[in-house]
C-alpha positions as CSV (number, residue, x, y, z in Angstrom):
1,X,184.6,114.6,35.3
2,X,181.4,116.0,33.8
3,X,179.1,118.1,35.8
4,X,175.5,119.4,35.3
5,X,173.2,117.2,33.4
6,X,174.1,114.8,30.5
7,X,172.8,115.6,26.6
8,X,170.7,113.4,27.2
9,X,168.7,114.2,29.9
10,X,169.1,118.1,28.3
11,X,167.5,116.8,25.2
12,X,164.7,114.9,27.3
13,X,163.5,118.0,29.3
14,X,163.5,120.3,25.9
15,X,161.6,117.5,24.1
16,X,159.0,118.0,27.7
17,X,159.1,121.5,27.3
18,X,162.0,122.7,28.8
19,X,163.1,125.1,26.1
20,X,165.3,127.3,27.9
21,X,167.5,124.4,28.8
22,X,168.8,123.9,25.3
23,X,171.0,126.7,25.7
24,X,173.0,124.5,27.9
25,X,173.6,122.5,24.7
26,X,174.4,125.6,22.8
27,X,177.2,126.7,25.3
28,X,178.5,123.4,25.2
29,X,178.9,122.7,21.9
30,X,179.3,126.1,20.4
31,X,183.1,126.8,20.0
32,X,183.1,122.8,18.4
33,X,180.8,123.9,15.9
34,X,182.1,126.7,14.9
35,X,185.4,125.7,14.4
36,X,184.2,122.7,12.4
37,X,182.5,125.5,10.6
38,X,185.9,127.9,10.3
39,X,187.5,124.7,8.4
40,X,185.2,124.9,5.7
41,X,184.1,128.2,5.5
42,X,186.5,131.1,5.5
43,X,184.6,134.0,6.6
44,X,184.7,133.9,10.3
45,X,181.2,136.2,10.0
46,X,179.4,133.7,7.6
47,X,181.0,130.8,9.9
48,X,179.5,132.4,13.0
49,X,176.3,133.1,11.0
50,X,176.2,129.0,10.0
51,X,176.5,128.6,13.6
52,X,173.5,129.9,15.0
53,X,171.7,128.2,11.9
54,X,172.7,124.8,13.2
55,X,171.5,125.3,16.4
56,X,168.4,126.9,15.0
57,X,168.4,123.7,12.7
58,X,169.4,120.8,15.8
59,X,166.9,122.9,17.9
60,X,164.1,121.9,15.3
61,X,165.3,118.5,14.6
62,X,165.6,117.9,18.2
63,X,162.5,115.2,18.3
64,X,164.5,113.1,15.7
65,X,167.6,112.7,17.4
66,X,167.5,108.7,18.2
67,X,170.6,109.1,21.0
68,X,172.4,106.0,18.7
69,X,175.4,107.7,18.7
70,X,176.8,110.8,20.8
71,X,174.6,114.5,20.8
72,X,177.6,115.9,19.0
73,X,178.2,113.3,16.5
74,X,174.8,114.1,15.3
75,X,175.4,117.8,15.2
76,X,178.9,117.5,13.7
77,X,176.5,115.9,10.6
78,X,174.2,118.6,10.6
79,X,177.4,121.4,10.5
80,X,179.0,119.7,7.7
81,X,176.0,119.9,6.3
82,X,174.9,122.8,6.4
83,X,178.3,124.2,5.6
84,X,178.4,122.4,2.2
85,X,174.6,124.1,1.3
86,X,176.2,127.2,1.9
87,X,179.3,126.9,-0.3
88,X,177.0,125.3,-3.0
89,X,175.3,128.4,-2.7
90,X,177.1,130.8,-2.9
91,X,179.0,129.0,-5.3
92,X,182.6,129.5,-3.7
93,X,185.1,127.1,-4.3
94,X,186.4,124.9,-1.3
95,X,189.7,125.7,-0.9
96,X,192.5,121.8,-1.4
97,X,195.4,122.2,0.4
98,X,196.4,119.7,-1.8
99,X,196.3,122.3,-4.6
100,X,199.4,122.9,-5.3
101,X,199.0,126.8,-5.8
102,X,197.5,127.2,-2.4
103,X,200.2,124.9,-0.8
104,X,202.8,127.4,-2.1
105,X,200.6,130.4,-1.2
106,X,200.4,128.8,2.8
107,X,204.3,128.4,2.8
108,X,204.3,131.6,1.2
109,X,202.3,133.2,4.9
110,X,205.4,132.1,6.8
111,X,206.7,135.5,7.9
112,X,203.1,136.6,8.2
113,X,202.4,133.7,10.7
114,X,205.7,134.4,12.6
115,X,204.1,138.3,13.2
116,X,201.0,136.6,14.8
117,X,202.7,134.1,16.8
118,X,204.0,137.3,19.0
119,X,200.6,137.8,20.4
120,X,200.0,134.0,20.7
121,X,202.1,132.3,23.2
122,X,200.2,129.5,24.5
123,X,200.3,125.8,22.4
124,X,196.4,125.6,22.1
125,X,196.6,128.8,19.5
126,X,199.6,127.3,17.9
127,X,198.3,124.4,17.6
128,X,195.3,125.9,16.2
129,X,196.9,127.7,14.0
130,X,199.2,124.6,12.9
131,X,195.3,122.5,12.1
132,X,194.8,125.6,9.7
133,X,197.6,124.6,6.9
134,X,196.6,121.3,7.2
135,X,194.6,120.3,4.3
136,X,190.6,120.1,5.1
137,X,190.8,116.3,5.4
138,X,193.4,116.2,7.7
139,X,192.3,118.9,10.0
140,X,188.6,117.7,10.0
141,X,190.1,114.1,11.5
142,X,192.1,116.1,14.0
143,X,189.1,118.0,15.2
144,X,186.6,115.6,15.4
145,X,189.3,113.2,17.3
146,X,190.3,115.9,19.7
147,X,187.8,118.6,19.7
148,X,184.9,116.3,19.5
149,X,186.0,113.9,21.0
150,X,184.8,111.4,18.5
151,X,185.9,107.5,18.9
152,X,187.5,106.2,15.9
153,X,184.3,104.0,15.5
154,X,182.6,107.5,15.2
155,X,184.3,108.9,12.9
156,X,183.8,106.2,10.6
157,X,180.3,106.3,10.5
158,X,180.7,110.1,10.0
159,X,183.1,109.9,7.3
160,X,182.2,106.6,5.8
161,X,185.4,104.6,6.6
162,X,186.3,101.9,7.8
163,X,187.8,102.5,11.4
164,X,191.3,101.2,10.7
165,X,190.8,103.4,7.7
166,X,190.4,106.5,10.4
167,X,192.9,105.2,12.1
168,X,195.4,105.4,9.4
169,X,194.2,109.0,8.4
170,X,194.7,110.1,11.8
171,X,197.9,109.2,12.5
172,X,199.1,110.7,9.2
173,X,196.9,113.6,10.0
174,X,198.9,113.9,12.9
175,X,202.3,113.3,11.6
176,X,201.9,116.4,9.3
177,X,200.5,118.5,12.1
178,X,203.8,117.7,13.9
179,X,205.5,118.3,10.6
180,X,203.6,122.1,10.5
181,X,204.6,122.5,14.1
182,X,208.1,122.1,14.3
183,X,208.3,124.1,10.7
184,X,206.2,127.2,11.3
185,X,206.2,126.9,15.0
186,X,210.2,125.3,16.4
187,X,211.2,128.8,17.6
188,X,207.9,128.9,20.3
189,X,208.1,125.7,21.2
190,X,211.4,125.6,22.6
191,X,210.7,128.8,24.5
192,X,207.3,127.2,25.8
193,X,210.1,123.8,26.7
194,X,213.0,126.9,28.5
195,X,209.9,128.3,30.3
């Protein structure tokens, strides 16, 4: 159960004046943001840098915000957003999984993966670090679904799809994260099972 104010009435007291109180929203929605920024940016400094610039940007914008769909929904827009006009700029490429060449280069990271996973024991970094091979489709349906908490309806609008269309995408998404965590990840999860 949630406690402490809704976004809602958050965004109502900054839009009377309240300032201070959007840094409720901030710490609420921060780590969502910024991983929805780490998918599509690499850089973990230029994704924490997007960040603060789509709160800076939602902060702004906040008079606009109609409330037809959820507070996050409309900031997940403005991250993608935001992280697209910064890959145009500075002209990187955005990275397929469905590249072949960068398939084999992630399959390639197994023994690299297997030295991480000594400091990270728990399933949440595991899983994080499963979302990560996925390709950018696939992981940005997983995160919005579980991270953000998204309805399927939601994600539709987002994406532009149909919602049996999400639905579809999501439960291949997760069908390959399954696939990534009993690859990269079988040795863990049996000990995480025997503990």
């Amino acid at each position: 159960m949630q406690t402490g104010l809704t976004d809602t009435e958050i965004i109502s007291r900054v839009l009377k004046g309240e300032q201070s109180i959007f840094a409720q929203l901030v710490e609420r929605y921060q780590n969502y943001v910024f991983t929805l920024v780490h998918r599509m940016v690499e850089s973990r400094e230029d994704a924490e840098e997007i960040s603060q610039d789509i709160f800076v940007k939602a902060y702004r914008s906040l008079a606009d915000f109609r409330g037809d769909s959820k507070f996050s929904t409309w900031l997940y827009t403005i991250a993608r957003t935001s992280s697209i006009t910064f890959l145009r700029k500075k002209k990187l490429n955005m990275v397929s999984m469905d590249n072949e060449k960068t398939f084999i280069q992630t399959e390639n990271q197994e023994s690299g993966f297997k030295a991480t996973l000594i400091e990270q024991k728990s399933k949440h970094a595991m899983v994080n670090e499963a979302i990560k091979m996925l390709s950018t489709d696939d992981a940005q349906v997983i995160t919005l679904f579980y991270k953000g908490e998204q309805t399927l309806e939601e994600m539709g609008l987002i994406l532009g799809l149909e919602p049996n269309t999400v639905k579809v995408k999501l439960h291949r998404a997760r069908q390959r994260l399954k696939e990534k965590m009993e690859k990269f990840f079988a040795h863990e999860l049996t000990e995480l099972q025997t503990d």
